[in-house]
Backbone as CSV, one residue per row, in Angstrom:
resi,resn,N_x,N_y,N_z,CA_x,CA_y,CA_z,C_x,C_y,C_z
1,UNK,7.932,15.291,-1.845,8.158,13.848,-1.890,6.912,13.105,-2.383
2,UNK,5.777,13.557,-2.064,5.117,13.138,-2.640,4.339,12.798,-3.843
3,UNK,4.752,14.173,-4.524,4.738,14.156,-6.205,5.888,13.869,-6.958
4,UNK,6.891,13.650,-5.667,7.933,12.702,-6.188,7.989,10.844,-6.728
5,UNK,6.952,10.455,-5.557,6.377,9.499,-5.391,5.702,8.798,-6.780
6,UNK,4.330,10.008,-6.955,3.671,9.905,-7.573,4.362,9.852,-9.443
7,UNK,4.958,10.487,-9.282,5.737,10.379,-10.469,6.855,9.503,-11.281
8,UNK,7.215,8.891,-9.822,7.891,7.170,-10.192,6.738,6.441,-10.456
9,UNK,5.829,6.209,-9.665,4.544,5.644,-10.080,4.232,5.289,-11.456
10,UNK,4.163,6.746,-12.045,3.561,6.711,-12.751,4.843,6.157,-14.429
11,UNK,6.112,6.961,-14.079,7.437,6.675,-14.562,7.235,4.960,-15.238
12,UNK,6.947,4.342,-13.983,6.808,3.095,-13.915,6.051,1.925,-14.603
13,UNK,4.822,2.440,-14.731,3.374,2.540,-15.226,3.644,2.619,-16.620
14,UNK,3.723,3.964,-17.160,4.826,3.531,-18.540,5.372,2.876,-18.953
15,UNK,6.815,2.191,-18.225,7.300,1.805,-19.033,7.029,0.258,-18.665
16,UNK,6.055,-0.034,-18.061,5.416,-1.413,-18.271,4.633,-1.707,-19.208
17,UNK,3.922,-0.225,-20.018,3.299,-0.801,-20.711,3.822,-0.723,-22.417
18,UNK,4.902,-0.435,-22.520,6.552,-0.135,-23.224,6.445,-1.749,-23.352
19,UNK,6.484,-2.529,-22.655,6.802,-3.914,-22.828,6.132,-5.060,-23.419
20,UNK,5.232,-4.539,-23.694,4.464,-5.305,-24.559,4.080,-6.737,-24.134
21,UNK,4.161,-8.109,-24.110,4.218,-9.175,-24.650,5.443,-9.739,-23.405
22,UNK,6.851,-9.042,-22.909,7.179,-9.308,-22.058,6.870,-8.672,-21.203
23,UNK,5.523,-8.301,-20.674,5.144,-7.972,-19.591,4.973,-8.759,-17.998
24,UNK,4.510,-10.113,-18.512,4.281,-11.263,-17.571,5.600,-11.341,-17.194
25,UNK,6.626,-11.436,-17.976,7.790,-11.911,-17.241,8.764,-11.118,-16.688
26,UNK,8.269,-9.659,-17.118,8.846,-8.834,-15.683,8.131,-8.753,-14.641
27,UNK,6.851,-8.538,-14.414,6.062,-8.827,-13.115,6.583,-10.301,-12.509
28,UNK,7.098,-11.160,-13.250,7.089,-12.470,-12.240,8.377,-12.094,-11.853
29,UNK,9.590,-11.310,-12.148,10.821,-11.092,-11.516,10.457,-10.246,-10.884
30,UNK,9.789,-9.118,-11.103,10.088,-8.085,-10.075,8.803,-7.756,-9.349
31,UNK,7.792,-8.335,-9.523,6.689,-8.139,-8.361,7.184,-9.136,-7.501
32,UNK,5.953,-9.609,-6.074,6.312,-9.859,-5.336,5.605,-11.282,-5.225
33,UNK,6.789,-12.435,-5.531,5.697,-14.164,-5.432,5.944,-14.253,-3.953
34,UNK,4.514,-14.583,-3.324,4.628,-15.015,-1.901,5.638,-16.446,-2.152
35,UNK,5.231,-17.463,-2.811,6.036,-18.741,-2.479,7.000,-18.255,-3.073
36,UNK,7.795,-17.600,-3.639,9.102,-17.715,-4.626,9.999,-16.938,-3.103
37,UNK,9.429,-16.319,-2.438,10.132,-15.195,-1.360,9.572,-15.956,-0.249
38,UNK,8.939,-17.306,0.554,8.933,-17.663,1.156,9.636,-19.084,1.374
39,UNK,9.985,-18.974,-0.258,10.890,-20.676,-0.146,12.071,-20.226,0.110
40,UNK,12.477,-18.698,-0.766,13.629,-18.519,-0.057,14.252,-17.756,1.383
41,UNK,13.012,-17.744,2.111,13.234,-17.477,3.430,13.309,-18.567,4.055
42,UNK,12.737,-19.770,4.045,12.993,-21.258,4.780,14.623,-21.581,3.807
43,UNK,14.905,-21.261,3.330,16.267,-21.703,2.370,17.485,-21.218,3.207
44,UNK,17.198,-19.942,3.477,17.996,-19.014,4.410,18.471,-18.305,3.533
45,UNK,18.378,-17.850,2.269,18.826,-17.035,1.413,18.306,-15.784,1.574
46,UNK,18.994,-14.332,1.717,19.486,-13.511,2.206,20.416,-12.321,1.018
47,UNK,19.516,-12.613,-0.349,20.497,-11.496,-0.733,19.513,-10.917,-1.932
48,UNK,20.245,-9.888,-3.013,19.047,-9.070,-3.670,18.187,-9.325,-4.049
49,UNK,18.361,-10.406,-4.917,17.243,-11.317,-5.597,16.007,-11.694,-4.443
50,UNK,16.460,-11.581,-3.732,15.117,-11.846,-2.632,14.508,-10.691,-2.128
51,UNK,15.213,-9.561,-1.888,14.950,-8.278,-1.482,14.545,-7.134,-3.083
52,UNK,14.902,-7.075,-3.461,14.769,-6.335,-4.907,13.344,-6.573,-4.930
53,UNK,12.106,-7.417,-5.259,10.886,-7.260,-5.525,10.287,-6.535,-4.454
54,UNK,10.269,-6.706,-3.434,9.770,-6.238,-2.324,9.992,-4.383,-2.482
55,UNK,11.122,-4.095,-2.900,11.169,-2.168,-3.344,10.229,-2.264,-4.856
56,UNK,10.864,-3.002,-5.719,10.290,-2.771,-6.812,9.080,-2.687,-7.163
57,UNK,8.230,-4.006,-6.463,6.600,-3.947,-6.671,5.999,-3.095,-5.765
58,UNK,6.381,-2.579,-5.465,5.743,-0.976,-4.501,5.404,0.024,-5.713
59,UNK,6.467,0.061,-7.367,6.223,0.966,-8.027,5.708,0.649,-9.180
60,UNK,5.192,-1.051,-9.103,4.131,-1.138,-10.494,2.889,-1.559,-10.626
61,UNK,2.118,-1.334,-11.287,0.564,-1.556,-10.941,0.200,-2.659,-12.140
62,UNK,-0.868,-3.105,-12.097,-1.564,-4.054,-12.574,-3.050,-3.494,-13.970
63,UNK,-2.542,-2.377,-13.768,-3.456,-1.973,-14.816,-4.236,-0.399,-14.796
64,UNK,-4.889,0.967,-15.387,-4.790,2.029,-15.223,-5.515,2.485,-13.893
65,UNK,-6.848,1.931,-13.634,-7.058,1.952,-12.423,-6.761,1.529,-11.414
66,UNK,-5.568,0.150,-11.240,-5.354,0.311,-9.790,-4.368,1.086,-9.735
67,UNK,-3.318,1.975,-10.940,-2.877,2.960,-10.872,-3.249,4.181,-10.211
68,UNK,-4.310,4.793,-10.779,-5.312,5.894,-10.399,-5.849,5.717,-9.296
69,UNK,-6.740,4.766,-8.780,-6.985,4.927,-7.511,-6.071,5.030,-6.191
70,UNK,-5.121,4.003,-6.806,-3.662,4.237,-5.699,-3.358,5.870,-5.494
71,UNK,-2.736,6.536,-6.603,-2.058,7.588,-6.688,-3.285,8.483,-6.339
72,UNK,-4.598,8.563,-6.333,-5.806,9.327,-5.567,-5.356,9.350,-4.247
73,UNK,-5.745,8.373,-3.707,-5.437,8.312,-2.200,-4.452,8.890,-1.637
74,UNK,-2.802,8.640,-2.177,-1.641,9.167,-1.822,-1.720,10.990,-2.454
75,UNK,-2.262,11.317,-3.696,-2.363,12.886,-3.304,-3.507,12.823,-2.127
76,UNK,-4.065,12.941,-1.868,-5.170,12.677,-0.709,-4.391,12.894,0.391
77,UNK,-4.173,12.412,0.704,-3.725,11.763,2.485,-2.281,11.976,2.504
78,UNK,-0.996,11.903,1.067,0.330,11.776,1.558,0.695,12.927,1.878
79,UNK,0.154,14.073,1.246,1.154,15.882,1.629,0.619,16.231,2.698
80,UNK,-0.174,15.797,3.554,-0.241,16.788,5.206,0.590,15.542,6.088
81,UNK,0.454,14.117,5.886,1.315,13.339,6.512,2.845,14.275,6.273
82,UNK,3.538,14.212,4.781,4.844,15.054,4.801,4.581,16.293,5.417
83,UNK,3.710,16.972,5.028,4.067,18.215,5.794,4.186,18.013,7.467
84,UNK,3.175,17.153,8.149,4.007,16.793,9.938,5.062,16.323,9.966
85,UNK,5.784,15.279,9.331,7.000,14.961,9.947,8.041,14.860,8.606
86,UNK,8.081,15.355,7.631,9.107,15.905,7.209,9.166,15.357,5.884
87,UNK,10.637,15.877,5.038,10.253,14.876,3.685,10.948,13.111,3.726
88,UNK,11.844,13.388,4.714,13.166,11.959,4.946,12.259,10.960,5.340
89,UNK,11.930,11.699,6.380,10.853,10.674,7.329,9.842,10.144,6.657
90,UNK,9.099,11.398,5.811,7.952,10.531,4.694,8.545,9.297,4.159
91,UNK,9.417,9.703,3.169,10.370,8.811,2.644,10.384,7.382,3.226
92,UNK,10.758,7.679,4.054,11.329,6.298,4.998,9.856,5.616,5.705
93,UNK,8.645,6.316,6.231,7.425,5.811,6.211,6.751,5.341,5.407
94,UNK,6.749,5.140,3.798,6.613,5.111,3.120,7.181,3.881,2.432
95,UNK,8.267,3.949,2.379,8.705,2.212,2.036,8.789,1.493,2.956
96,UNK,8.905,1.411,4.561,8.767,1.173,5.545,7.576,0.124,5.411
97,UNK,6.161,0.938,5.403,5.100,0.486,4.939,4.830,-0.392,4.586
98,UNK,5.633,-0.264,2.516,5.249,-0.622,1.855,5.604,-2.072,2.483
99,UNK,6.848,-2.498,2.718,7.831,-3.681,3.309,7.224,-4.246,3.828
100,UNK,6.859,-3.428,5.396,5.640,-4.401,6.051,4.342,-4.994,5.470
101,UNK,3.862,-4.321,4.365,2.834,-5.179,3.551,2.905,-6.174,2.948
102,UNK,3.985,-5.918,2.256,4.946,-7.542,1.321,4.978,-8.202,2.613
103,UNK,5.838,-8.178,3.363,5.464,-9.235,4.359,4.507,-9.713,5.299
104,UNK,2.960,-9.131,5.434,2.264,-9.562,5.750,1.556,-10.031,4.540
105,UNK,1.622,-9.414,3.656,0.797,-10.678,2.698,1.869,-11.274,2.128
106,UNK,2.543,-12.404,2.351,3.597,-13.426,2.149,3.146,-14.203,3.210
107,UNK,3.418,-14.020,4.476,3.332,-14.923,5.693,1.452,-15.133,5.440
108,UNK,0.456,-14.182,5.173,-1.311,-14.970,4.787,-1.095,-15.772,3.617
109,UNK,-0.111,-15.380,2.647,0.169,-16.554,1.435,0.836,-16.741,1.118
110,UNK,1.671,-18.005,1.616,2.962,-18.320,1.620,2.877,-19.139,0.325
111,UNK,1.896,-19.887,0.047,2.100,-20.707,-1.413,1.206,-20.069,-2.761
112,UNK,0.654,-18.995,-2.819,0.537,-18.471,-3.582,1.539,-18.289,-5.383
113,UNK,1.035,-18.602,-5.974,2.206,-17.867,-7.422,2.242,-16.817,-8.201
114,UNK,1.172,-16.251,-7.984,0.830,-14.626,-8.556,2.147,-13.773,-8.293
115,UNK,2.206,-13.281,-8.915,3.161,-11.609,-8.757,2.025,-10.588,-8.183
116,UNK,2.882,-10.088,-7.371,1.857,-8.849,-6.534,2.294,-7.672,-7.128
117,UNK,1.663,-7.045,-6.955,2.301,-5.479,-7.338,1.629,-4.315,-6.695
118,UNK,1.917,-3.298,-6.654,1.245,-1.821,-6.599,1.743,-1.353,-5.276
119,UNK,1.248,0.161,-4.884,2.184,0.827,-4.054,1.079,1.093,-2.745
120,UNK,-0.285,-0.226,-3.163,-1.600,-0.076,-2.024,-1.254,-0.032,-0.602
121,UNK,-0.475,-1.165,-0.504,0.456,-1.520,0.723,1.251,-0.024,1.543
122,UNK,2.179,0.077,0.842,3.094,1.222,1.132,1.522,3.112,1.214
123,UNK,0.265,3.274,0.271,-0.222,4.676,0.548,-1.050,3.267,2.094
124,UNK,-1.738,2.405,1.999,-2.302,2.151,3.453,-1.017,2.679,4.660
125,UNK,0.372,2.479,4.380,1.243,3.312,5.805,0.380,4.569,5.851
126,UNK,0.554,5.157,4.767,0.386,6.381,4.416,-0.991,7.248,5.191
127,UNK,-2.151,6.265,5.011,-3.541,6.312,5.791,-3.172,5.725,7.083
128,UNK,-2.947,4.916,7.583,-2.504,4.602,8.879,-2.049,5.850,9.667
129,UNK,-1.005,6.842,9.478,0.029,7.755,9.855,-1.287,8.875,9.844
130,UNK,-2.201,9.034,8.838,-2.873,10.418,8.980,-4.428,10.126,9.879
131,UNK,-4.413,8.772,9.835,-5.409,8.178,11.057,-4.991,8.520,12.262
132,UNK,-3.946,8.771,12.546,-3.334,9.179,13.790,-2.906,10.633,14.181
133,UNK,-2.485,10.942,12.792,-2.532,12.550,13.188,-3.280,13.142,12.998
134,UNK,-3.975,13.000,11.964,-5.340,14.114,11.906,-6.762,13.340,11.764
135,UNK,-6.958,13.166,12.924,-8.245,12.184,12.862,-9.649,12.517,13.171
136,UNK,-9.259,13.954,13.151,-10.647,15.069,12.956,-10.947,16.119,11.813
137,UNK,-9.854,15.757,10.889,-9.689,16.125,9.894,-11.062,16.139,9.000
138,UNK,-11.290,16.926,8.433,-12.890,16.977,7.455,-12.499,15.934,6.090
139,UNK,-13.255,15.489,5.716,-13.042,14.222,3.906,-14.601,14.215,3.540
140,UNK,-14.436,14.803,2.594,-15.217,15.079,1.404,-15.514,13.636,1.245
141,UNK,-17.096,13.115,1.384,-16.322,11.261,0.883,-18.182,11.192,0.160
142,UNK,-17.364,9.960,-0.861,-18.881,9.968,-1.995,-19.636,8.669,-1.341
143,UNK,-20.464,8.284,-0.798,-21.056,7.417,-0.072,-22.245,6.509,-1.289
144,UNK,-21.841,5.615,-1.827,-22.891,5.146,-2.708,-24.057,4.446,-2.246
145,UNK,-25.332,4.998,-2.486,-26.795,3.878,-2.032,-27.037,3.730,-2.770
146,UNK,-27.715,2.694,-3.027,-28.240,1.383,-4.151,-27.459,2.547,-5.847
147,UNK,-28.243,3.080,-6.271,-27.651,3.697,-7.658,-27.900,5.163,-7.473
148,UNK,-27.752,5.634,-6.074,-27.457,7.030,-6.135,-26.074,7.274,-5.517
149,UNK,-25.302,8.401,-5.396,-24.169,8.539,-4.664,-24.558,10.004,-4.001
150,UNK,-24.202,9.600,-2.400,-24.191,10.737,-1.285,-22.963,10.992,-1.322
151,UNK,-23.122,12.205,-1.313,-22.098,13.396,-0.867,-21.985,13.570,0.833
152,UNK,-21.006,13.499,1.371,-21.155,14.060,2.818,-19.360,13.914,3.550
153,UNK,-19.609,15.039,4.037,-18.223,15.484,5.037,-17.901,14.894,6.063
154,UNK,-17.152,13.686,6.614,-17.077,12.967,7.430,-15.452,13.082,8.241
155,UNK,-15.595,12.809,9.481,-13.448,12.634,10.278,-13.074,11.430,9.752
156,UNK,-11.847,11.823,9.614,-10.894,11.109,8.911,-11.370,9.846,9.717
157,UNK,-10.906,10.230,10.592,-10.908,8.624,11.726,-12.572,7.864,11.267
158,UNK,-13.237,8.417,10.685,-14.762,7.538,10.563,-14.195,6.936,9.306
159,UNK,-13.983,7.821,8.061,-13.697,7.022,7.078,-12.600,6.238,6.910
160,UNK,-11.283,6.659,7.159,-10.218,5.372,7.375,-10.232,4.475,8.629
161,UNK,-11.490,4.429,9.625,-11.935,3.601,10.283,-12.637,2.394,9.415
162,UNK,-13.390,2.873,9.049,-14.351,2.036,7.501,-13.668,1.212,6.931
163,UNK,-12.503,2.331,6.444,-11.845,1.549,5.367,-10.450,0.508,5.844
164,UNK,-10.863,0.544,7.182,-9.776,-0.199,7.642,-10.473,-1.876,8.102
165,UNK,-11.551,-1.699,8.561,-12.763,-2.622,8.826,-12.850,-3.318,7.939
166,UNK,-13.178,-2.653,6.522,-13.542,-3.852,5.302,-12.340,-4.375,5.115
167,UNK,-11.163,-3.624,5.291,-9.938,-4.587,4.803,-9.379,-6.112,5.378
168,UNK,-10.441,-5.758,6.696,-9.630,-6.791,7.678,-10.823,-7.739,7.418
169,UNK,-12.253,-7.712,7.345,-12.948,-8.080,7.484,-12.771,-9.049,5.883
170,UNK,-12.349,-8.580,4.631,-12.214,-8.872,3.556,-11.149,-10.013,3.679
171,UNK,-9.727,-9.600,4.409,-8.631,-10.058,4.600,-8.833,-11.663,5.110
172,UNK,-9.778,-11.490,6.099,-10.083,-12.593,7.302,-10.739,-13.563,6.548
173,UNK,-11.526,-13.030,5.143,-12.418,-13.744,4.296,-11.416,-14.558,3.153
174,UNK,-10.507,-14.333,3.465,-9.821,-14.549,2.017,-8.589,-15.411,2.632
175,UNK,-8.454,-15.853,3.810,-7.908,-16.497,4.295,-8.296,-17.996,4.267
176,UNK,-9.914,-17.982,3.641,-10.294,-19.662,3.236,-10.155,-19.869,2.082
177,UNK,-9.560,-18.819,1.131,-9.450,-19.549,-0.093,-8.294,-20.140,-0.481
178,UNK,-7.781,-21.154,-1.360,-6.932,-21.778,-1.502,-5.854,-20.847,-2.322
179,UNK,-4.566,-21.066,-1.577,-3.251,-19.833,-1.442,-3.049,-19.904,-2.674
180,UNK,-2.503,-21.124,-2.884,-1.699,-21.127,-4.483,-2.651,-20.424,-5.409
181,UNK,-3.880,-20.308,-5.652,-4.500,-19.814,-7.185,-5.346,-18.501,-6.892
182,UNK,-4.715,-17.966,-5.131,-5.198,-16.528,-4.849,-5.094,-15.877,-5.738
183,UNK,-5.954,-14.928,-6.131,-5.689,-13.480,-6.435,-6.402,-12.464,-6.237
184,UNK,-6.388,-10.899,-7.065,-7.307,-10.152,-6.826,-6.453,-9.356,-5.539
185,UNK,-7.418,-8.745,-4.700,-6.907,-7.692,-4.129,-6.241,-8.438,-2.506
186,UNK,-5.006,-7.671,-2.983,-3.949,-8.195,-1.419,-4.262,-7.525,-0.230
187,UNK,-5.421,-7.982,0.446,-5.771,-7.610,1.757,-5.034,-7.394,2.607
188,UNK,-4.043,-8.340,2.676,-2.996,-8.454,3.946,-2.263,-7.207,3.982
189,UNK,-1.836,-6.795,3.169,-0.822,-5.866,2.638,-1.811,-4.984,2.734
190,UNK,-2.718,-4.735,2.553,-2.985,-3.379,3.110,-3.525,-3.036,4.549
191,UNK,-3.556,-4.203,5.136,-4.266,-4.635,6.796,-2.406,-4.106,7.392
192,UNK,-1.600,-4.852,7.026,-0.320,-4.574,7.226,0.793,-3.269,7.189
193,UNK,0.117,-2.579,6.299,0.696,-1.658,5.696,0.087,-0.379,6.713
194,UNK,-0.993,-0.542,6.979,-1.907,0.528,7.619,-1.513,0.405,9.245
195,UNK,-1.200,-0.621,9.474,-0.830,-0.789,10.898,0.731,-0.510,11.363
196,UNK,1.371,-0.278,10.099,2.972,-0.291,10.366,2.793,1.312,10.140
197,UNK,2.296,2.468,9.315,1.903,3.202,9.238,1.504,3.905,10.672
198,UNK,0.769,3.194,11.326,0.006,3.998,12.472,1.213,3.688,13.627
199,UNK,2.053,2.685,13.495,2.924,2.406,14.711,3.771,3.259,14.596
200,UNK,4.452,3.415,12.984,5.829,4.327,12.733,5.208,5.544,13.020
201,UNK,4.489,6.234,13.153,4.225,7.591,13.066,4.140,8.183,14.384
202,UNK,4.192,7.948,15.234,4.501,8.437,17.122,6.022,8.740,16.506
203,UNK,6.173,7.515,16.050,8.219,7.961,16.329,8.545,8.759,14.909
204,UNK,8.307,8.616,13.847,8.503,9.651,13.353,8.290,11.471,13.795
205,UNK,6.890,11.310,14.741,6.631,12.779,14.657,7.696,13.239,15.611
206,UNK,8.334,12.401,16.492,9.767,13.180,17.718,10.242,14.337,17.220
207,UNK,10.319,15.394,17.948,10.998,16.440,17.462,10.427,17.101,16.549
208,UNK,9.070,16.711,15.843,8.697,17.717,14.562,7.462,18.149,15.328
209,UNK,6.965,19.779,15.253,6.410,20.689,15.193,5.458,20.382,14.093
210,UNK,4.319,20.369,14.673,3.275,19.564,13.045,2.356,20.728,12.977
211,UNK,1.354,21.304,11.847,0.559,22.340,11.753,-0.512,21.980,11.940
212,UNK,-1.112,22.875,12.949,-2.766,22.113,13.200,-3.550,22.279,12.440
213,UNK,-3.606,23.066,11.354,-4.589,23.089,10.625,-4.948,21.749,9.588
């Protein structure tokens, strides 16, 4: 499932850039506008057109690296999450996630007009879930000082501790800037995404036999 994942991703990625010139105006239908999906939640409207971006911008990115770094992380961290609790369950943790991210960054920017995109939201479930199961896990992690980069072997739980810190800490920062002409990186959604991640994953693991190694 996970190089299943990775391969819509990337499916995706393609054929956005297939589009040439109408590129802007499929991201504004099918990524995710906080105000366009928060006017129509005070509206009471309730049907695809409101739900459709929220799956869709989980599978398009904004350009080759936030492609690549996304799809890093998720080979990273998504195949020992599937391998504990299964491929359905990945599945379903996984857009689960992603959902809860769209909606926490909607409710931090409700008047925003940007189109959101990428699948950051939905791999943070992904880190959330392996913060919890394997949180002694060894990670190879590149540590940069001033213009050298350290090498060093650190638990999971230190580094997606880290990386959960700057998000919130970033998130909390970005809450004074003015909504409508936000952009740049959707904190919320990944503060969100990582926490729906760490909640779903007790109940996903019920019944599954996970490998300790």
């Amino acid at each position: 499932m996970t190089l299943a994942l990775i391969g819509a991703n990337v499916v995706a990625f393609a054929y956005e850039l297939s589009l040439g010139s109408a590129l802007e105006g499929f991201l504004q239908e099918y990524g995710v506008v906080p105000a366009r999906i928060a006017g129509q939640w005070r509206a009471g409207a309730r049907g695809w057109s409101e739900l459709a971006p929220v799956l869709t911008a989980m599978f398009l990115h904004g350009g080759w690296l936030h492609l690549v770094l996304n799809l890093w992380f998720l080979w990273i961290f998504g195949d020992n999450v599937e391998d504990r609790i299964g491929h359905s369950r990945y599945l379903v943790l996984y857009l689960a996630a992603g959902t809860a991210a769209t909606l926490a960054h909607v409710i931090a920017n409700p008047t925003s007009t940007l189109p959101t995109v990428g699948a950051s939201g939905a791999i943070a479930g992904v880190l959330g879930a392996y913060f919890l199961a394997y949180p002694r896990a060894r990670v190879t992690t590149l540590i940069p000082i001033f213009v050298f980069i350290h090498v060093a072997v650190l638990p999971a739980w230190v580094v997606l501790g880290m990386w959960f810190a700057l998000q919130f800490l970033s998130g909390a920062l970005s809450l004074a800037t003015t909504q409508a002409s936000a952009g740049g990186v959707a904190w919320w959604a990944h503060i969100g995404g990582f926490a729906a991640g760490f909640l779903l994953m007790p109940v996903l693991m019920i019944g599954r036999r996970g490998r300790r190694r």
